[in-house]
N, C-alpha and C positions, 0 to 999 in steps of 0.2 A: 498769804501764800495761795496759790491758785492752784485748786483740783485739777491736777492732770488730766486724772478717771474724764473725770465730767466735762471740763473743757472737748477733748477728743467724742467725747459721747454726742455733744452738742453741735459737732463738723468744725469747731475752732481749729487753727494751726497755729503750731507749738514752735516756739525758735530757744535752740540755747547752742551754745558753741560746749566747746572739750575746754577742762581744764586740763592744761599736761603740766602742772605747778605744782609742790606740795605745799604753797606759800598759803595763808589763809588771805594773804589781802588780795589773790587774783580771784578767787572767788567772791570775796565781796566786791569787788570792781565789778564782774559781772551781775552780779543782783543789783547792784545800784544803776549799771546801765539798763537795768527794765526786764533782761532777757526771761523765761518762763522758768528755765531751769540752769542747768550745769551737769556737763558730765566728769564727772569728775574720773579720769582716766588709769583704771592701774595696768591696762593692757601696755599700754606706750610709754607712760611718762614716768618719771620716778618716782613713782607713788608704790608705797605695796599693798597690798590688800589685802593687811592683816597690821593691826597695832593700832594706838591710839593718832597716829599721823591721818590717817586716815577719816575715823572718828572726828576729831577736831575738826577736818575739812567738809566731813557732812554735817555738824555742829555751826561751821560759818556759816554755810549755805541756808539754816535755816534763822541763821539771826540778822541774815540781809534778805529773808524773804524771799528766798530762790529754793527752788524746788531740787533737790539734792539725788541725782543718778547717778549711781556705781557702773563702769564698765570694767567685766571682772576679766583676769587675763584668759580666761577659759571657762568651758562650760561645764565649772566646779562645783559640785552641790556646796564643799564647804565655803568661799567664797560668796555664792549667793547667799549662803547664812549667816556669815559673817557681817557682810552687809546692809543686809537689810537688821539684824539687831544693832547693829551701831547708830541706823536712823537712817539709813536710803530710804526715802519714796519709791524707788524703783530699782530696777539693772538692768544692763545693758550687756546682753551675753554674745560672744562671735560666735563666728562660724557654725552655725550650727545648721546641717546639712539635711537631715533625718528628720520625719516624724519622732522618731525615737527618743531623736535629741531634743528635739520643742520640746515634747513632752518633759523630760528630765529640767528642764527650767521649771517649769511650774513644779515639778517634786519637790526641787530647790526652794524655790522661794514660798510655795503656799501653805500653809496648816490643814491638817484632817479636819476635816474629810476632803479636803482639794489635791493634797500632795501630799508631804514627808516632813515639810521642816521643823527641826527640832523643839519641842515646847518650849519655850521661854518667853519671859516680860521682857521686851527692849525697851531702851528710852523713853520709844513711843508710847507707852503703855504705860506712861505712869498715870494713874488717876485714870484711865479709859475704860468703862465698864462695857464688858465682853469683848473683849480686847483680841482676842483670835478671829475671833468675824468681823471687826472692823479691820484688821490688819488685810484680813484675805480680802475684802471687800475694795480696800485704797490701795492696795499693791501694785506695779507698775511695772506691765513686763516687757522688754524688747527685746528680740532676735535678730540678728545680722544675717542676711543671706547675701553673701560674701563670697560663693563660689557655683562657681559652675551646676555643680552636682545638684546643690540649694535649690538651682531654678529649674533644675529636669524634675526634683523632689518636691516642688511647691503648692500643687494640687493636695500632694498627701500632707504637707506640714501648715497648710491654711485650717483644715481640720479639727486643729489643737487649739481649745478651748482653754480660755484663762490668756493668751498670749493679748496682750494690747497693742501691739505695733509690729509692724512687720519690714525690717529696715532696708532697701536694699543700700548696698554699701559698694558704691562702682570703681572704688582704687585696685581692691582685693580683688572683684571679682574682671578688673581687666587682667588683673596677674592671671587668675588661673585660668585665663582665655588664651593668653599664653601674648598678651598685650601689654607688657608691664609697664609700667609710669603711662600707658597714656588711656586715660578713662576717656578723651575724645573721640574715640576710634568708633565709626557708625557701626561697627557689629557690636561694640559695647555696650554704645547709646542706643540700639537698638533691642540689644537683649537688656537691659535698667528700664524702660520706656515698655517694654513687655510683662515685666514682673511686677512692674507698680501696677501694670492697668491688671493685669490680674487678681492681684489686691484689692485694687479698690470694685472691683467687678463683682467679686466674692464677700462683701459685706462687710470687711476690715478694714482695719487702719494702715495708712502705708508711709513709709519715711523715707528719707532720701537726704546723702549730703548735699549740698547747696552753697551757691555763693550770691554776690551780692547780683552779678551778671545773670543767673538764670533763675534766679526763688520764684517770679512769677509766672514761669512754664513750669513747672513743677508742682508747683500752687493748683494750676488752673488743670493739669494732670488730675487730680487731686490727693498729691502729698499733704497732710497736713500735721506730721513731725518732721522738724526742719532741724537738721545739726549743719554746722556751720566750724569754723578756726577764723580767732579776729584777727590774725598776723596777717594777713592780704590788709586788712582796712587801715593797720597799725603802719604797713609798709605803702599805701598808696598816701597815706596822711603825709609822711614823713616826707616820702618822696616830692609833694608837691611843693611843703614849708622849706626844705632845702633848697628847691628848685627855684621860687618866689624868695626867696634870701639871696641867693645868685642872680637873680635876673634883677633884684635890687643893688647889689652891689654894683653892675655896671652901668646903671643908668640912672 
């Protein structure tokens, strides 16, 4: 399984799509397909982010060799703790607008002296000797900046040490542009194309959704965590096999 930490430390870029399945075999699909990780989704998808359903799905993730991310439905310290003892490498927090709020991710997720999270052995830590510094040390954090406010706040929330990625997420934040459904819109793409280079300006990591039509402007930006949805790839496949079945059929 591949060091997130270190891949990103290294200038690699990272691709994994959303699971929104509470199925274990969509998550091994996706580690078999190669991808880095998996987000495994309880903000959207019918997953909850509490119980063994969960658990189980960050259990697949790591026995198909894919790197296993929580995106929790809020910026819940209990979530992130929950989380990350069941076995996330990482999370994936929204909306988070604030200094204040970065900050409270890493409360979340890091052990003292870095943050707050509650003392415990997770899974991870079986056999792992000094097991609280290796935790803090491989933790995986991501923030969404997802709204407007995000990108007037992102001088002060770049700041916030311990954060690995800094995501902007351009559906969301067309909505609170007051653009909704459409993240094409050149003051969108113009204010997502500002927040990354300020990112990557400022010595951080910066992410971005992506498809299969623009991953290398984005790349060359320099995003280099890449989230992704395979249903476009699944729906142009499809499209064409029906399409080449039909155009068999008449001739």
């Amino acid at each position: 399984m591949i060091n997130l930490k270190q891949a990103l430390a290294n200038g690699e870029v990272l691709v994994g799509p959303f699971a929104v399945s509470g199925s274990p075999g969509v998550v091994e699909t996706i580690g078999y397909a190669g991808f880095d990780f998996a987000i495994i989704d309880t903000e959207h998808a019918p997953i909850s982010p509490y119980g063994t359903e969960l658990e189980n799905l960050i259990r697949t993730a790591w026995s198909a060799n894919l790197t296993p991310i929580v995106r929790t439905t809020w910026n819940d310290r209990g979530q992130i703790l929950k989380a990350m003892d069941m076995g996330a490498s990482a999370v994936v927090v929204p909306h988070v607008n604030t200094r204040a709020e970065a900050q409270a991710v890493v409360e979340g997720a890091k052990f003292a002296p870095l943050g707050k999270r509650g003392m415990f052995t997770s899974r991870q830590g079986f056999g792992v000797g000094d097991y609280l510094k290796t935790a803090n040390d491989q933790s995986l954090l991501i923030v969404l900046i997802e709204d407007i406010v995000a990108v007037h706040n992102l001088d002060a929330i770049l700041t916030v040490d311990h954060i690995d990625v800094f995501f902007v997420a351009p559906n969301d934040l067309a909505t609170s542009m007051g653009h909704i459904g459409n993240m094409t819109h050149p003051e969108v793409q113009k204010t997502v194309d500002g927040a990354i280079a300020k990112i990557v300006e400022s010595g951080r990591t910066a992410g971005t959704l992506v498809s299969a039509g623009n991953v290398e402007s984005y790349t060359r930006k320099g995003v280099r965590c890449i989230m992704t949805s395979f249903f476009p790839w699944i729906q142009a496949g499809a499209k064409d096999l029906i399409d080449r079945a039909a155009a068999g059929a008449k001739g």
